[in-house]
C-alpha positions as CSV (number, residue, x, y, z in Angstrom):
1,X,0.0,0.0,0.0
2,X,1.2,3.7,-0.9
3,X,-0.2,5.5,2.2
4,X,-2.2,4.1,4.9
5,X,-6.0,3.9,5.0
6,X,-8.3,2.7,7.5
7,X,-11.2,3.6,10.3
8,X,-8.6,4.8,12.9
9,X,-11.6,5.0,15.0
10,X,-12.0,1.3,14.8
11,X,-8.2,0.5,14.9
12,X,-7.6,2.9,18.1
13,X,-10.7,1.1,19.8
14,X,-9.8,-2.4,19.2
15,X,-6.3,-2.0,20.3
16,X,-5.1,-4.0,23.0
17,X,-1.3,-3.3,23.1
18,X,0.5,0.3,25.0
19,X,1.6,1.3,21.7
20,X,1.5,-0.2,17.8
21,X,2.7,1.6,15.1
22,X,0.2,1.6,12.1
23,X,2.1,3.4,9.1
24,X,5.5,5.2,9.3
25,X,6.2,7.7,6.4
26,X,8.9,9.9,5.4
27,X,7.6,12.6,7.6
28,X,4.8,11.5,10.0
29,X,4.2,8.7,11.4
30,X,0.9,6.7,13.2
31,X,0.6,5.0,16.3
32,X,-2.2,3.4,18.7
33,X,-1.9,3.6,22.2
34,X,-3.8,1.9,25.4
35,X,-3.3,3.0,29.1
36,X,-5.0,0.9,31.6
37,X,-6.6,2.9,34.6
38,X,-3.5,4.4,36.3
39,X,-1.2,3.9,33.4
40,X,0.8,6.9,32.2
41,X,2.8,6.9,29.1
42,X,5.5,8.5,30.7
43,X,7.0,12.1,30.9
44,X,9.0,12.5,27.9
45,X,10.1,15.5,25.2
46,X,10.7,15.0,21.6
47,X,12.9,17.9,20.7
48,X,12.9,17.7,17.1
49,X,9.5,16.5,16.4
50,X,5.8,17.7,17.2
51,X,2.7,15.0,18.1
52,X,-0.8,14.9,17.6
53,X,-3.0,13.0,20.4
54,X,-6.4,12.3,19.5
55,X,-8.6,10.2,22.6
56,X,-10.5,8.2,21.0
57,X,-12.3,6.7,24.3
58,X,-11.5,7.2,28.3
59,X,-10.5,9.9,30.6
60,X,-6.9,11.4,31.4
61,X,-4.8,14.0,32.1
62,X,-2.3,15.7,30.1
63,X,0.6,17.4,31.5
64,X,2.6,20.0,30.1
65,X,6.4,22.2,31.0
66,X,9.0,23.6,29.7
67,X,11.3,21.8,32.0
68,X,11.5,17.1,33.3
69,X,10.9,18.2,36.4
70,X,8.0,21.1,36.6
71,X,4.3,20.4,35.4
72,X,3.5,23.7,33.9
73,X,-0.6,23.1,32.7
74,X,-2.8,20.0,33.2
75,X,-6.0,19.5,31.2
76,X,-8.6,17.0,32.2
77,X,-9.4,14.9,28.6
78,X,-12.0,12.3,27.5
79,X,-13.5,11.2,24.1
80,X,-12.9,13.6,21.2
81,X,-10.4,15.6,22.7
82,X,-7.2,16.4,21.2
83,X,-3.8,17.3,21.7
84,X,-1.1,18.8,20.4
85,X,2.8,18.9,21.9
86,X,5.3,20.7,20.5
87,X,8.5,20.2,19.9
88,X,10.4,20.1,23.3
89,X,7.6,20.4,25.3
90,X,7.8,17.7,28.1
91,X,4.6,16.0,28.5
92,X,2.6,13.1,30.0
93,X,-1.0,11.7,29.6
94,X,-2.3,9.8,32.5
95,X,-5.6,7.6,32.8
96,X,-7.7,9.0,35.2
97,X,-10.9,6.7,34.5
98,X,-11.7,3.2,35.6
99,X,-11.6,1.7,31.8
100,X,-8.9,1.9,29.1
101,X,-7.7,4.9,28.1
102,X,-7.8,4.4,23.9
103,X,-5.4,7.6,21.7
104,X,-3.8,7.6,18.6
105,X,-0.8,9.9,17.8
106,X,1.0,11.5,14.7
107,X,4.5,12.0,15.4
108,X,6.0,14.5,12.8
109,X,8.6,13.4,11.7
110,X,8.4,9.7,12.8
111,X,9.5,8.5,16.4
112,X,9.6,4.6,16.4
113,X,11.3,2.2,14.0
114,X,8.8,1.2,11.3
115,X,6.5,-1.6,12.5
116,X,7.3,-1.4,16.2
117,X,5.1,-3.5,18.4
118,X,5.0,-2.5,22.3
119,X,3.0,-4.9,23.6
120,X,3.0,-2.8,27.9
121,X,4.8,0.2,29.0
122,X,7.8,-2.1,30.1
123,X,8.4,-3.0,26.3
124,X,8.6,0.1,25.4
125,X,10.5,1.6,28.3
126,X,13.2,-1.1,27.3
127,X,13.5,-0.8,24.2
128,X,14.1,3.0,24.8
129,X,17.1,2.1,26.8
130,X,18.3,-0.3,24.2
């Protein structure tokens, strides 16, 4: 296939893995994501790149700063909502609700190696050290 097409709805809803990626271009790439209740993905930055987040079903929190350690803005989020983080903003989403917390994200450009698979947050978290 050229490009990628699909109901992201559907893909993002059915996903049962912390984070899959679904196409990986030149310059963007897709992912799906699942937080269980509690589960955070993680405060992180990407300096070079921007992300899109788009919650596709759950509630969370997003956290913003300028800096690892200070939390600058939070925003309370749920079904429809979107995100966007900029490059070298540190961020962090966090489920807040009792069910799965379903997104997908564009990285711009891409962040993971084509046709990454991580199946919990420990995956990913090691293969981010590797």
């Amino acid at each position: 296939m050229l490009g990628w097409i699909g109901d992201i709805e559907r893909a993002t809803l059915q996903n049962e893995t912390f984070r899959t990626v679904l196409h990986t271009g030149e310059h963007v790439q897709l992912t799906v994501m699942r937080l269980s209740p509690g589960e955070d993905i993680g405060r992180e930055v990407h300096p070079h790149l921007d992300q899109f987040l788009r919650i596709e079903s759950g509630t969370g929190r997003v956290e913003f700063g300028r800096t690892e350690r200070e939390v600058e803005e939070t925003h309370d989020v749920a079904d429809d909502w979107a995100i966007v983080v900029p490059a070298g903003i540190w961020h962090n989403v966090v489920n807040t609700g009792d069910g799965d917390l379903k997104l997908y994200s564009l990285y711009a450009p891409p962040q993971h190696p084509d046709g990454t698979v991580h199946r919990t947050k420990e995956d990913a978290e090691a293969a981010e050290r590797s």
